[in-house]
C-alpha positions as CSV (number, residue, x, y, z in Angstrom):
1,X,105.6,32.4,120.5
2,X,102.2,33.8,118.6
3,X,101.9,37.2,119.4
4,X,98.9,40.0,118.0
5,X,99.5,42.2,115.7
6,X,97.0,45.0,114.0
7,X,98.1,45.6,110.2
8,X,96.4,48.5,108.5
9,X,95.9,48.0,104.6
10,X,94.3,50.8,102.4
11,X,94.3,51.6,98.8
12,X,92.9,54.4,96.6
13,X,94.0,53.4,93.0
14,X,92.1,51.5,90.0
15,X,90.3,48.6,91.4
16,X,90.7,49.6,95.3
17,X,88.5,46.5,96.3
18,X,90.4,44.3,94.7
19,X,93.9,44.9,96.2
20,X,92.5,44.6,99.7
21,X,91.0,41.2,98.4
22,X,94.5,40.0,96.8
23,X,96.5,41.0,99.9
24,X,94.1,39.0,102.7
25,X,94.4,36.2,99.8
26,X,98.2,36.7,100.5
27,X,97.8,36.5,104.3
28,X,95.2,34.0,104.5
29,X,97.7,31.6,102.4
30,X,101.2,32.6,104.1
31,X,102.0,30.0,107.3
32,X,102.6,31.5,110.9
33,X,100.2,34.4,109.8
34,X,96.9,33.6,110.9
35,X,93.8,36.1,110.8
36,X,92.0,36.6,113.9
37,X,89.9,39.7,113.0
38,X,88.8,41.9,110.2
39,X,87.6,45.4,110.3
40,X,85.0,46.7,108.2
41,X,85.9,48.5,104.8
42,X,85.7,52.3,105.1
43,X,85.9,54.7,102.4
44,X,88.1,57.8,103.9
45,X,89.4,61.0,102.6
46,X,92.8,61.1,100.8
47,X,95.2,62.3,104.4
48,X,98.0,64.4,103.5
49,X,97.8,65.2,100.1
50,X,94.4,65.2,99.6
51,X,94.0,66.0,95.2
52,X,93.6,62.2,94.9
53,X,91.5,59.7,94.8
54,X,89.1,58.2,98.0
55,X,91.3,55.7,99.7
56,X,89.5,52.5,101.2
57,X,91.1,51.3,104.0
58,X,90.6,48.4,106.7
59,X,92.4,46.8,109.7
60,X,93.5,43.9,110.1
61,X,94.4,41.5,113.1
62,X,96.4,38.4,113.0
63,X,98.6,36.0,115.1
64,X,102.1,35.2,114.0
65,X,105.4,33.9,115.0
66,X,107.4,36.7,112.5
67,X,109.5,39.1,114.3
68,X,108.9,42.8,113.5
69,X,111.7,42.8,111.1
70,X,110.7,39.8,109.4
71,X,107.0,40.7,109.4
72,X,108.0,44.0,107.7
73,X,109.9,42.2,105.1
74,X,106.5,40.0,104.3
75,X,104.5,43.2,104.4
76,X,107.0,44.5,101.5
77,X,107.0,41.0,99.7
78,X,102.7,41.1,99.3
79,X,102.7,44.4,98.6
80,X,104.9,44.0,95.6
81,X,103.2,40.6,94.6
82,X,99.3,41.9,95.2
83,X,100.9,45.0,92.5
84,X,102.0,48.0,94.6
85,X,104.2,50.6,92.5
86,X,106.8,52.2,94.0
87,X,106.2,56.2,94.0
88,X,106.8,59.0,95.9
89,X,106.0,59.5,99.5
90,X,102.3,60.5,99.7
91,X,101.3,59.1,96.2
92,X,98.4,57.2,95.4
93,X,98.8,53.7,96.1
94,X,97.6,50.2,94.7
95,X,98.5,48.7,98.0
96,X,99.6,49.8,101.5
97,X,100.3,47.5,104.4
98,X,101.6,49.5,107.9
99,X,102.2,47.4,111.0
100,X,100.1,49.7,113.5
101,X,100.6,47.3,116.8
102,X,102.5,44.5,118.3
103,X,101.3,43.6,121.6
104,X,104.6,43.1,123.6
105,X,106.9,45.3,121.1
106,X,108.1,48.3,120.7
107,X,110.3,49.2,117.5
108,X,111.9,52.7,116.5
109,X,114.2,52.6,113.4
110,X,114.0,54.8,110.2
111,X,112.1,52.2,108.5
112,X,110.4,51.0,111.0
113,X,108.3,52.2,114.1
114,X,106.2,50.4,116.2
115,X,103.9,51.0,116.8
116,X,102.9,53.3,113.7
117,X,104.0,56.9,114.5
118,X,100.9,58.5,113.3
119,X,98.4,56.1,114.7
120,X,96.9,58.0,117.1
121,X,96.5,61.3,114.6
122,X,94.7,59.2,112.0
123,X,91.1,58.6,112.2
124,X,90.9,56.7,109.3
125,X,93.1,54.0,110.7
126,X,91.1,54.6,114.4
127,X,87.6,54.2,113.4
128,X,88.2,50.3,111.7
129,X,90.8,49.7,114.6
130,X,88.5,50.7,117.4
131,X,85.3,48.4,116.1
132,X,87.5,45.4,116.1
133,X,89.8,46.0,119.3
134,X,88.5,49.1,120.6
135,X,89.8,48.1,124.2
136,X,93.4,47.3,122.8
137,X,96.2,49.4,125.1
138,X,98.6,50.5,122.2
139,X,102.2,50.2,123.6
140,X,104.3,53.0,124.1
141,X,101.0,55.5,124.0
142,X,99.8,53.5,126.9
143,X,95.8,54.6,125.6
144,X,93.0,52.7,124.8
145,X,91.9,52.5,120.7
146,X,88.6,54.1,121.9
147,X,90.4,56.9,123.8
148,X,92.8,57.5,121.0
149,X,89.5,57.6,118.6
150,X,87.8,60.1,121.1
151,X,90.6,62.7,121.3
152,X,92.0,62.4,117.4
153,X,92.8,65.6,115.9
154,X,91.5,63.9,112.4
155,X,88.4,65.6,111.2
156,X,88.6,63.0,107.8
157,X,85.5,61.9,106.2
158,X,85.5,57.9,107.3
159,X,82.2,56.3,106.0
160,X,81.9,52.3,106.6
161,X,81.0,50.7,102.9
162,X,81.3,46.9,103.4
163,X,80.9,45.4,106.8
164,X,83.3,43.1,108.2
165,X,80.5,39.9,108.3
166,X,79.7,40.8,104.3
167,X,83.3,41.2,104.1
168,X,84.1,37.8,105.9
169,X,81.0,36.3,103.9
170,X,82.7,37.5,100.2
171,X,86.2,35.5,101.8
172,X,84.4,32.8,101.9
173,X,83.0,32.4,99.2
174,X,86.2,33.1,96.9
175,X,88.2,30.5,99.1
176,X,85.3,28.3,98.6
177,X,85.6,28.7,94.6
178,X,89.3,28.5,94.9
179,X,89.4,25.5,96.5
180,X,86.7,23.9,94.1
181,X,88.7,25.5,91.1
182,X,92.8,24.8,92.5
């Protein structure tokens, strides 16, 4: 059975744009993965260590048949192929993919938690979650997106740079070309 899930992908290393690009290349090509929505690109504030550069970061949802497990192990598998570099914990990244939501699951291992342990303290992931599923219950926190938005502790600079139709548009087009080129 299809079930909704909200993926949050941000990147604040060399050409930030383009990783976000490569990676919904990735899911828009890989079967039982199907995009439903896309958020706006935001331009946020480095969270945690912050002596790096501007991350830019989106949400994304999409319908698929993966488990948790097996949608994490996808998540790793892009990643690697869009060009993320292993580093240490809060290091700059080409790519990163977090599951933040699966309606109908709940998951708590050490590499795994769903939903995302630090959704609800992260505006950055909030703000582009809220404009496309603002009325979305998140499991286990049992609290609207906007309600999570509304009471987050995250003061963050979070500054929308591409909207999600100019953003959809620029899809397009590339999968138009592709198509025309493959």
């Amino acid at each position: 059975m299809s079930e909704t899930v909200f993926l949050g992908l941000g990147s604040n290393r060399d050409n930030r744009l383009w990783y976000l690009f490569q990676t919904l290349r990735f899911f828009s090509r890989t079967p039982f993965l199907d995009i439903v929505k896309l958020s706006s690109i935001y331009e946020t504030e480095p969270y945690g260590v912050t002596n790096q550069r501007d991350f830019l970061n989106m949400v994304v949802q999409v319908q698929t048949n993966f488990s948790p497990g097996k949608l994490l192990q996808l998540i790793k598998f892009i990643e690697k192929k869009v060009g993320r570099i292993d580093r240490e914990f809060w290091a700059s990244r080409e790519i990163d993919i977090d599951i933040l939501a699966y309606r109908g699951k709940l998951a708590q291992f050490p590499w795994l938690a769903i939903p995302h342990k630090e959704v609800q303290k992260r505006r950055f992931v909030l703000e582009p979650f809220a404009e496309i599923a603002a009325g979305f219950i998140v499991p286990k926190i049992d609290r609207t997106v906007r309600e999570l938005l509304e009471t987050c502790p995250d003061v963050g600079r979070v500054t929308k740079i591409i909207s999600n139709v100019q953003l959809s548009e620029q899809l397009l087009l590339i999968s138009a070309q592709e198509g025309v080129l493959n």
